[in-house]
N, C-alpha and C positions, 0 to 999 in steps of 0.2 A: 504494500500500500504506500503510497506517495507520501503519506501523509504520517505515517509510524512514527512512532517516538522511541529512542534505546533506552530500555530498562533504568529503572533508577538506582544509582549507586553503581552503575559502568561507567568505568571511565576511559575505557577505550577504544568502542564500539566508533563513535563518530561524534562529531559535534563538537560543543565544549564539555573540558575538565577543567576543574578549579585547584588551584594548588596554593601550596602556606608555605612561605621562604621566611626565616629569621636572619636578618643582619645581627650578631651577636658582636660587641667590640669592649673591648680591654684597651688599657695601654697598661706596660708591664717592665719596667728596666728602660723608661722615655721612649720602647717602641710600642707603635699603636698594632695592635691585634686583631685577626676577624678570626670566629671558630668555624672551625672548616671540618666537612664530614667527605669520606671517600667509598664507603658503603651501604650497600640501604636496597632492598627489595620490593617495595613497594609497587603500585602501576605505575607511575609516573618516572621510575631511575632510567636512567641511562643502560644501556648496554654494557657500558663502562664501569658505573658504578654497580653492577649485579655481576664483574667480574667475565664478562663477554666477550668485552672486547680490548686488544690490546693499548695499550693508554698513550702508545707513538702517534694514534690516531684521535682519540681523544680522551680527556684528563679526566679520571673520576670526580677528582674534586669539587666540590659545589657546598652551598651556602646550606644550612641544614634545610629540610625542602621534606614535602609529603602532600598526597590529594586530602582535599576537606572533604569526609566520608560522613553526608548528612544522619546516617544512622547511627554513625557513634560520636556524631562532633556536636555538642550542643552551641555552642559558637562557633567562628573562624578562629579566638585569640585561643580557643580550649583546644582544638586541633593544632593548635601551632605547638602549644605547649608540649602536648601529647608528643608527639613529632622530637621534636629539641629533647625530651627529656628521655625518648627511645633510641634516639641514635647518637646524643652525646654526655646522658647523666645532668647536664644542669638544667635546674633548675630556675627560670627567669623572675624575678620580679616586675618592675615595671617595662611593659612595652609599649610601644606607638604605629599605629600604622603609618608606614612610609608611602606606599604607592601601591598602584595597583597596572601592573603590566599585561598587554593585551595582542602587542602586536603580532602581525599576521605572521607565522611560521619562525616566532620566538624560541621555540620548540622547533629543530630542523626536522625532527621526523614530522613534524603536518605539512614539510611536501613529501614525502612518501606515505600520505594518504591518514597519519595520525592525528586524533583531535585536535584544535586550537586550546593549546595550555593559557589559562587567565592565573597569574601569580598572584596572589594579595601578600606583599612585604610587611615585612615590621621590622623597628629598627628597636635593639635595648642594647643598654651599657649597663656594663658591670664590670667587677674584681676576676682576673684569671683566676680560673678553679682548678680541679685536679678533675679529670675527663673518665667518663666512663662508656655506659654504652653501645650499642651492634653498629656505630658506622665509621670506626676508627676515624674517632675526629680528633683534629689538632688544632692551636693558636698558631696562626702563622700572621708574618708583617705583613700591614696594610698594603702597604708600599714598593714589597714583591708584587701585588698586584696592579699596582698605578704606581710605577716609578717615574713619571714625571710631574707629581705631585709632592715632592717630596724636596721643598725650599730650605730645607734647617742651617745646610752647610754653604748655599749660594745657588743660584738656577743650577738645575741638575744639569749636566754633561750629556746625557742623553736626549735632551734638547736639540744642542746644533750638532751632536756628533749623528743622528740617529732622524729624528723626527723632524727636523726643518729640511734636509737635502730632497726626502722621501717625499714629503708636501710638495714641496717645489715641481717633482721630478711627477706627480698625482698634478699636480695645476698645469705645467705646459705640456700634459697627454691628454689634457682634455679634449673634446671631439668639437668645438664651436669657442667663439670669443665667449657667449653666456655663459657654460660651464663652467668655463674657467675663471672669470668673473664670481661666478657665486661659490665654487670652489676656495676662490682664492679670500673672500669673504668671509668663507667660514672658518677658514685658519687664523685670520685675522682676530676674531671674537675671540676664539678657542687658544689659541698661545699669543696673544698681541703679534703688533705688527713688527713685518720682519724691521725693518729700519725705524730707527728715529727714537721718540720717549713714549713711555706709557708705562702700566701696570699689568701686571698678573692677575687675574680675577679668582680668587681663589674660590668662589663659587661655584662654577662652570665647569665643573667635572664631569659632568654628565657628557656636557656636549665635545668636551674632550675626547673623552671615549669613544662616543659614537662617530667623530670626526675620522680618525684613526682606523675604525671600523670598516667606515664607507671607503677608505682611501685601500683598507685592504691589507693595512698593515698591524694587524693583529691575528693571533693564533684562529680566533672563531672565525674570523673572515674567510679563513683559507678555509679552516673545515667548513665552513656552512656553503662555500662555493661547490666544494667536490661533492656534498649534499644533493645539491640543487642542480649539478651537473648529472648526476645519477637519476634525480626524479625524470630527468628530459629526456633521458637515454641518450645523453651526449657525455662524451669523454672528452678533459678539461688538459689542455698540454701541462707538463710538469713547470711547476711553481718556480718562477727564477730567485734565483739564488740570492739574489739583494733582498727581494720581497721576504724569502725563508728566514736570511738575518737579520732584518727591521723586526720582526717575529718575534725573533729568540729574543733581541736587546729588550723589547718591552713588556717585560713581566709575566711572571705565569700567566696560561690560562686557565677559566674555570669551564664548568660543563654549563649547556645551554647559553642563557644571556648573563651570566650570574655576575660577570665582572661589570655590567651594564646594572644589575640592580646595587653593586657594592659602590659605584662611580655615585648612584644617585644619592645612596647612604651617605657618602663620603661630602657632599654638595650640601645636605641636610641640616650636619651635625657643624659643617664649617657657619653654615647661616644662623643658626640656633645658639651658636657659644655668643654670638652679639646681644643678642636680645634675651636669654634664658641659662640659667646655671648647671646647662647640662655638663658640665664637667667636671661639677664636686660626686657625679653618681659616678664616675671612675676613681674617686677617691677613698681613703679610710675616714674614719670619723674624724681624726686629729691627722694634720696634716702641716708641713714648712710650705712657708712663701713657694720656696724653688720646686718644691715639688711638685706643686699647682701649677707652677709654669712651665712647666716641662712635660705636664698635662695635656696645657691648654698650644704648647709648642709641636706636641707631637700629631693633633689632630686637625691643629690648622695648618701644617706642614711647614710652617717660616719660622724663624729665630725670634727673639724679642728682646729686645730693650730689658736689664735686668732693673734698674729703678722706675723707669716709665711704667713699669708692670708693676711692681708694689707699688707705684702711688695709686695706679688706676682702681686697686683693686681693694685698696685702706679706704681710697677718694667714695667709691662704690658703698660702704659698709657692706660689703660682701661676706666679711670675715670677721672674727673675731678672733681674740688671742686666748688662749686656752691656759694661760700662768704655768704652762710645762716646758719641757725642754727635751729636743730629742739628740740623745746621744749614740746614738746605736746606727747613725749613717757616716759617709763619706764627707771630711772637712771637718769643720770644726763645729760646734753644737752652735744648736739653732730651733729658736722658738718655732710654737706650735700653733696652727689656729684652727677655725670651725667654720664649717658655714653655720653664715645666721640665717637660718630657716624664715623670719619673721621680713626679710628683707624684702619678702614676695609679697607680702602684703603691703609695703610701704612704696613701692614703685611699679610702675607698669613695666616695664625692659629692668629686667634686672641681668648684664652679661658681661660681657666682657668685649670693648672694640678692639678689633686686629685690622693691622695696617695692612697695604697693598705691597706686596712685593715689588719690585721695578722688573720691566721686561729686562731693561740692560745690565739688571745689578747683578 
């Protein structure tokens, strides 16, 4: 019948499935963290991740993930948790939804005929835990997977040794003046302009990523090509070897779009430290100045000013001082403070402002 519907609680009959991805982030020894899972059975795993397929071709790894299975998930947030606490032992406290991802063949198997996967993300911070588990998950750096978000020691190197020649060599292969025009545009937003002054936006990770994407110089690009070369039943000449090493230089990849939902994570949390205190939930209760800053250093990805940042943050009444002293770190002892909780009630932005990087610094 034309008109048949697939049974309820199939998820891979046809049509849509809905799926629950956690951005889970740490910052741990001043490096920022995502908990990463490489196993998992589920309808929705990869081939990879069910151990199928060898991982030359694509990387089990992926953001902890699971279908919302309406007959046992009485929410989305209860299936997430479900999920997170079956394939890596932790247990989350507070989360947020991040986004909700939709696009057409996000999921490469819906061009070989499998449903359009819809993701509903959440993003939570926390203290690194000790991991338990069926999906042998780990803490790995932010920053292996978006290394050119990573300003702490000066614009990364993989900048112009890697990602501006590539653009350039993506803008004059375009096939019209317009392309390349709007090509050339989008690199401009996404890394500032090649010549002259300006800023880094350190928001724009998103469209970073997907910039990089489109140009073809990420790991998914190429797999989701020979994908999509396969649904066509055309065979794709082998991948030139500059394309393979623009590849390798920029960062793992993950399985499906996942470095696409961690880029948006990563965009999220950098906008949010301005205006909201999401950075003392990566904290301990009592906490030093520097360690807050090296907090708030390691997920906005830039350096900071070490007095510009204590005054901003005394200036703020963000903090309080705890009358303790911690001696059990690196240096010399050094007071201890708190967040004051009550600060939320007294200001509408309660955050913290981080400056602009320079294109040329």
């Amino acid at each position: 019948m034309a008109n048949e519907q697939p049974p309820a609680g199939d998820h891979n009959v046809r049509g849509v499935s809905i799926g629950l991805t956690a951005v889970i982030v740490a910052v741990t020894e001043e490096d920022p963290r995502v908990l990463v899972a490489r196993r998992m059975t589920h309808d929705l795993a990869t081939p990879a991740q069910q151990g199928l397929l060898p991982p030359t071709f694509d990387t089990p790894e992926t953001l902890p993930f699971g279908p919302f299975e309406p007959q046992h998930h009485r929410t989305l947030e209860l299936g997430l948790r479900q999920w997170v606490t079956e394939q890596t032992g932790v247990a989350m406290r507070y989360v947020e939804q991040l986004y909700t991802f939709a696009n057409q063949n996000r999921d490469p198997r819906e061009l070989l005929g499998g449903p359009r996967v819809v993701s509903v993300a959440y993003l939570a911070l926390t203290q690194e835990t000790p991991l338990a588990g069926t999906g042998e998950a780990q803490w790995l750096s932010w920053y292996g997977f978006l290394p050119w978000e990573d300003w702490r020691e000066g614009r990364p190197e993989v900048i112009d040794r890697v990602i501006r020649p590539a653009l350039t060599a993506w803008i004059d292969a375009a096939p019209d003046a317009r392309t390349a025009r709007t090509r050339m545009e989008r690199t401009a937003i996404a890394f500032g302009p090649v010549a002259g002054t300006g800023h880094f936006d350190l928001l724009r990770c998103l469209d970073r990523y997907e910039l990089l994407y489109s140009a073809g110089l990420v790991k998914e690009a190429i797999r989701d090509g020979v994908i999509a070369a396969q649904a066509a039943g055309q065979t794709l000449p082998p991948t030139p070897p500059e394309q393979l090493a623009a590849a390798r230089a920029l960062g793992h990849s993950m399985a499906l779009d996942n470095r696409r939902v961690l880029a948006s994570a990563l965009g999220r949390l950098r906008g949010k430290i301005d205006y909201r205190p999401v950075v003392f939930d990566l904290l301990p209760p009592e906490f030093t100045l520097l360690r807050l800053q090296k907090v708030v250093e390691a997920l906005s990805g830039i350096e900071l000013h070490k007095q510009n940042f204590r005054r901003t943050v005394i200036a703020g009444d963000l903090v309080e001082a705890t009358g303790h002293i911690e001696t059990s770190g690196r240096g010399r002892p050094a007071e201890t403070y708190r967040f004051r909780r009550d600060v939320m009630q007294e200001k509408h932005d309660v955050g913290i402002p981080l400056p602009l990087p320079k294109i040329g610094g």
